[in-house]
C-alpha positions, 0 to 999 in steps of 0.5 A: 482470494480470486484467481485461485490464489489462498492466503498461502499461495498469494504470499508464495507468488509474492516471494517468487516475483518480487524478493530479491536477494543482495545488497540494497539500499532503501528509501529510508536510508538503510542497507538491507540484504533483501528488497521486495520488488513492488514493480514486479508485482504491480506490472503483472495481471495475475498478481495485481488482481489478487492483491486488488482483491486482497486490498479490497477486503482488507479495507473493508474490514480496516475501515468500512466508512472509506469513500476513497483509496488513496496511493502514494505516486508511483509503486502503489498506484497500480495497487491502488487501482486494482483495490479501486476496481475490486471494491468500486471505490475511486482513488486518488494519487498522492504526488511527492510534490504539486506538479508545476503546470497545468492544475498544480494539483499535488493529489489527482483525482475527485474529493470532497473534504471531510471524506474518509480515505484508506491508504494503500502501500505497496511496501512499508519500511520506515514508514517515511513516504505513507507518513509523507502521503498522510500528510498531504492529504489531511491538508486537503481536508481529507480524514485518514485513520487507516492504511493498507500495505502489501508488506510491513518489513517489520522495521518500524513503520506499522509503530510510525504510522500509530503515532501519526494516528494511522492504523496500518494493516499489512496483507503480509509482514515481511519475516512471512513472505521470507519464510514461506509461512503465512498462515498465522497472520491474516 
């Protein structure tokens, strides 16, 4: 890991800046008493060049034919864009929906059809809005087989995203980040 910044150490820096604790309701619906924050993770330097870094290497592993990242708008754009300059490949941004001026693209960036992708995700619950990006860019022609997440809250989405013929590897799984113990997985 750059930055000083172990497996360990990353995953404590997660839980610092981005778990929070109460009532919260997720994007898929359910109420959960805890929510990972992408946003603190993504708007701060130290932390989004060690997950670039950490993205970077797990894409590489996951699928070392990726000629591009892909992220859904708007959480794992940063994400995207750190894994982007730490692997020097290019990204796309996917949009919930076609924009209604200008272009009207629904993906934004450079692609040839046929390409391989890699998905980045910030978190993953459900897997609704990784299923949703997927999607969107198989329509374009693209070939996506893989995904990249910073956390898999262990509720369903890594098996959603199998069934959809994704492979997703989470950085971290949820119970790691809460309990401070992130040596296991890797």
């Amino acid at each position: 890991m750059q930055e000083g910044l172990d497996r360990t150490a990353l995953a404590a820096a997660i839980r610092d800046a981005a778990l929070l604790e109460g009532d919260f309701l997720l994007r898929s619906g359910r109420r959960s008493s805890y929510y990972f924050d992408k946003y603190r993770l993504g708007t701060r330097p130290d932390l989004l060049r060690a997950l670039g870094v950490a993205i970077a290497s797990a894409v590489s592993e996951l699928e070392p034919g990726t000629v591009r990242l892909a992220a859904p708008e708007l959480g794992a754009v940063p994400l995207a864009a750190a894994a982007s300059l730490a692997a020097g490949l290019p990204f796309l941004i996917v949009r919930k929906q076609a924009k209604e001026y200008g272009t009207a693209n629904r993906i934004e960036g450079v692609f040839v059809a046929g390409e391989c992708i890699c998905l980045v995700e910030d978190v993953v619950t459900s897997g609704g809005a990784a299923i949703e990006a997927v999607s969107a860019l198989r329509d374009a022609g693209l070939r996506v087989a893989s995904a990249v997440c910073v956390v898999e809250r262990e509720e369903g989405g890594l098996e959603a995203l199998a069934r959809e013929g994704v492979a997703l590897r989470p950085l971290y799984r949820a119970s790691e980040i809460r309990t401070g113990d992130a040596r296991a997985h890797g």
